[in-house]
Structure formats: C-alpha cells, structure tokens
C-alpha positions in Angstrom: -17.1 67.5 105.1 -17.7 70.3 106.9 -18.0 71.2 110.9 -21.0 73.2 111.1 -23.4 71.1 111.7 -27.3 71.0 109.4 -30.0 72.7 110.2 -32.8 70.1 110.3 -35.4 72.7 109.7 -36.2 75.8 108.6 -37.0 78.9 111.0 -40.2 79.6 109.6 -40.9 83.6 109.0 -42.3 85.4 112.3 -41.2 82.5 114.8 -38.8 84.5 116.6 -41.2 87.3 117.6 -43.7 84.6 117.9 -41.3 83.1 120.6 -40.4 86.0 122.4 -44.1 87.2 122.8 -45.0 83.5 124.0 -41.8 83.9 126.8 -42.4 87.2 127.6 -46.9 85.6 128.8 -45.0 82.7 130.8 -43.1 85.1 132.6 -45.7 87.1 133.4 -47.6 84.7 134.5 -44.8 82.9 136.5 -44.8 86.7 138.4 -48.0 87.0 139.1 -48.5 83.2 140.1 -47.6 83.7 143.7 -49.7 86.5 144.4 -52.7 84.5 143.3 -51.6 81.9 145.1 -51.7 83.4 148.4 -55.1 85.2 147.1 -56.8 81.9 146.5 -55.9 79.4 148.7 -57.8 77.1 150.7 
C-alpha cells in the first residue's frame, strides 16, 4: 500500500483558471463592499 493518498476526482480541464477568476470577483467585491456600505446605508 502506498502513502499518498487517492484522488477522489478528477481536476476537470480549465477549473483552475475557472477558480482563480471566481476568487479574484469575491475579492473584489469583498473590497469594494465597505464603501457601498457606507454609500447606502439607512
């Protein structure tokens, strides 16, 4: 038996510059959150 343990699925093709790009629109969002914040509030 060996150490390394099994992948249980494939990386399908494009996922990790699918990932990236989906990081990189949360963060800007998470940056730009407060500003609207403290445009829009009641």
């Amino acid at each position: 038996m060996s150490n390394t343990p099994a992948s249980l699925t494939t990386q399908l093709e494009g996922y990790s510059e699918w990932l990236a790009d989906l990081k990189g629109r949360i963060n800007n969002i998470q940056a730009t959150a407060p500003s609207w914040r403290k445009n829009h509030s009641d």
